[in-house]
C-alpha positions as CSV (number, residue, x, y, z in Angstrom):
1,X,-2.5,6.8,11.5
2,X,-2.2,10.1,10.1
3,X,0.2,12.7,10.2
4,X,-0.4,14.6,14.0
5,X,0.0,10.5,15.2
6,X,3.0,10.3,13.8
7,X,4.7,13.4,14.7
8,X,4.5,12.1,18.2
9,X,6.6,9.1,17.4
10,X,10.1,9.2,18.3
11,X,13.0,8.9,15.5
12,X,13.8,5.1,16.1
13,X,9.9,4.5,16.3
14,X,9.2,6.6,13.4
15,X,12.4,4.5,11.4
16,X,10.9,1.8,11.9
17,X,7.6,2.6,10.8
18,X,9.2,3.8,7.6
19,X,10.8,0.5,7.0
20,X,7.7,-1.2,7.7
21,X,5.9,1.2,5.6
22,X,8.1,0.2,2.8
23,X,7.8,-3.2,3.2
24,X,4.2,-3.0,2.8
25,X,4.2,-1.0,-0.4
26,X,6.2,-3.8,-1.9
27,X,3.5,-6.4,-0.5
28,X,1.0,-4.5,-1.8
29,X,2.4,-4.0,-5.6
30,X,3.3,-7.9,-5.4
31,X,-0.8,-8.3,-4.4
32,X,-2.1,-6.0,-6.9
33,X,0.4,-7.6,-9.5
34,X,-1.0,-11.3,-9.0
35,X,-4.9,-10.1,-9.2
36,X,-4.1,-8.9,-12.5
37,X,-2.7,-11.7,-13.8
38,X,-5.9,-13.4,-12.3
39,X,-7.9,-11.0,-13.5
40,X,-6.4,-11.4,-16.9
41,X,-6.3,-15.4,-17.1
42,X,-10.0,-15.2,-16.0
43,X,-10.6,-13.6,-18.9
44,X,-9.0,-15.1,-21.1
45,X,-10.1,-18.4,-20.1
46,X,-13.6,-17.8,-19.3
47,X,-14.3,-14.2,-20.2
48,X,-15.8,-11.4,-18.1
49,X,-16.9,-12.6,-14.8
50,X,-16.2,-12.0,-10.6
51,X,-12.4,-12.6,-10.7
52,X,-11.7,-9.5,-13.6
53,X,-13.0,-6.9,-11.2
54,X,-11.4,-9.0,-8.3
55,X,-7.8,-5.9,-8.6
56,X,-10.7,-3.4,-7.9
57,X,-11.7,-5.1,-4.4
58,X,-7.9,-4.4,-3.6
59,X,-7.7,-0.9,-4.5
60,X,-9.1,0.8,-1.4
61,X,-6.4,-1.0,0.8
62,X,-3.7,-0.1,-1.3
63,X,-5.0,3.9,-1.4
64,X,-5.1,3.5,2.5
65,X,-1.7,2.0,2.9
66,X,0.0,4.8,0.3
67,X,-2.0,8.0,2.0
68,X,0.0,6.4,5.3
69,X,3.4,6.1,3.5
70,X,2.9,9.7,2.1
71,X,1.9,11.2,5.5
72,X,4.9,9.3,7.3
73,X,7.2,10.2,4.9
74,X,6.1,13.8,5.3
75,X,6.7,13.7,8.7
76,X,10.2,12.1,8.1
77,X,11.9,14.9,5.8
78,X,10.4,17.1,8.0
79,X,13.1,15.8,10.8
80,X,15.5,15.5,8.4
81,X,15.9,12.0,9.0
């Protein structure tokens, strides 16, 4: 969704989107946390192969799902909510 889909939303709808929104950052940082220590052990272990660059297969999702959060939260001090 970007930002003209969301200004359509109604307060409670665009609330809740918010909260789920943040819920999903926290998902995300907890993901992106345990591929580094993958990526890390890996390493360690067995040194450079597939599962260090496995955090870098993530990254796109997590640039997706913050370009949302930063559009939605746009939208939501712009209603003063």
């Amino acid at each position: 969704m970007n930002q003209d889909q969301f200004a359509v939303l109604t307060d409670e709808e665009l609330r809740a989107q918010v909260k789920q929104s943040k819920t999903a950052r926290i998902y995300d940082a907890v993901i992106f946390g345990v591929l580094i220590g993958i990526a890390i052990y890996s390493s360690v272990k067995n040194g450079f192969g597939l599962l260090t660059f496995l955090p870098l297969v993530y990254l796109p999702i997590a640039a997706r799902n913050k370009i949302k959060y930063t559009a939605l939260e746009k939208v939501f001090k712009e209603r003063k909510l």
